[in-house]
Structures are given as C-alpha cells and as structure tokens.
N, C-alpha and C positions, 0 to 999 in steps of 0.2 A: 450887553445884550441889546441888539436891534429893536427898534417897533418896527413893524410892519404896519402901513398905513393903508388901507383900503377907501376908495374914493366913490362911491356912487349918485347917482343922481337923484334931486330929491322932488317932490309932488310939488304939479302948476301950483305956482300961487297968485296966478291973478286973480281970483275969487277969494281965495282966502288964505290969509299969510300962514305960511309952514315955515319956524325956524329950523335953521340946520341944528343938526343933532349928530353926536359924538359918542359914541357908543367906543368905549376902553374896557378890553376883557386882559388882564394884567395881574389880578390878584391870583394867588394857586387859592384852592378851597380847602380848606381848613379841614382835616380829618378827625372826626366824629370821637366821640368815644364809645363803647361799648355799648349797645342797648338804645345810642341816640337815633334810630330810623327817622321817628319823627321832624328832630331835628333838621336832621340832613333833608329829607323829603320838602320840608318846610323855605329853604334854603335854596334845594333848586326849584321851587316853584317860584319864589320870588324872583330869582334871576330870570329865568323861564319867562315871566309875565313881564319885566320890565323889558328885555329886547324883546318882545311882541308889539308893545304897548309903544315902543319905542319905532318901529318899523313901519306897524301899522298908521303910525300918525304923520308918517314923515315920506314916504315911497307912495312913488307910483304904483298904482293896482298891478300892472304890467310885469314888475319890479318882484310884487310881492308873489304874487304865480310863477315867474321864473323860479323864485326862492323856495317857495312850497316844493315846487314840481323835483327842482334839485336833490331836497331834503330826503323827500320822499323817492328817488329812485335810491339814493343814497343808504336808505336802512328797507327798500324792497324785498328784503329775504323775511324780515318783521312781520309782514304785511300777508305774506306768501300761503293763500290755503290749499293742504294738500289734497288730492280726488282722492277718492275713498279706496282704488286701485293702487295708490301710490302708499297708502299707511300699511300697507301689508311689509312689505321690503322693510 
C-alpha cells in the first residue's frame, strides 16, 4: 500500500516560530464492542481535537476557511433546513 502524502503550506513564522507538523491518519479504528458508544464517541473526539489542535496551530487563517468552507459544502445536505412547504411532500 501507497501513502499518499499531502503538502501544505504552514503559518508566517516571522513573529512566532510554527514547527511543521505531520499529521498520519494510517491506523483503521478499532470496532467497538457491543454497548461501547461511549467508547467509540470518546475516541472520535479525541482524534477529532487533535487534527483541530493540530491545524489550528499550524495554517494559515486563509488555509483554515478554505478548509472549513470545503468541509462544510461537503456534508451541506446535514446543514440543510427544510421550509415548512417542503415537510408536507
């Protein structure tokens, strides 16, 4: 199996030093057992917050609105409320 390596550019650091960072999504996630939501829940939050945490400290503002704005057209249907016309159909 291949990695696929993405390259992006990271935030000025003439003000203040930003090391690069290496974000590896690689592992599959482990499936739950019965009854674990909590688990699992706990699990993607922590992934969840670390490539935030990760993103956020390290991109440009520019960077990080492209990436929201993407995400977000991306799961639009999620988002989507219906007029009150349309819940009849």
């Amino acid at each position: 199996m291949t990695i696929r390596e993405v390259h992006i550019h990271r935030a000025d650091t003439t003000r203040d030093p930003i090391e690069p960072v290496v974000i590896r999504i690689e592992q599959e996630i482990p499936l739950p057992p019965w009854g674990a939501a909590e688990q699992s829940a706990a699990l993607l939050t922590a992934d969840g917050n670390a490539l935030a945490d990760a993103i956020w400290e390290s991109c440009p503002g520019g960077t990080i609105d492209a990436l929201l704005a993407s995400l977000f057209a991306r799961k639009a249907s999620q988002f989507r409320v219906r007029f009150p016309q349309e819940a009849k159909s």
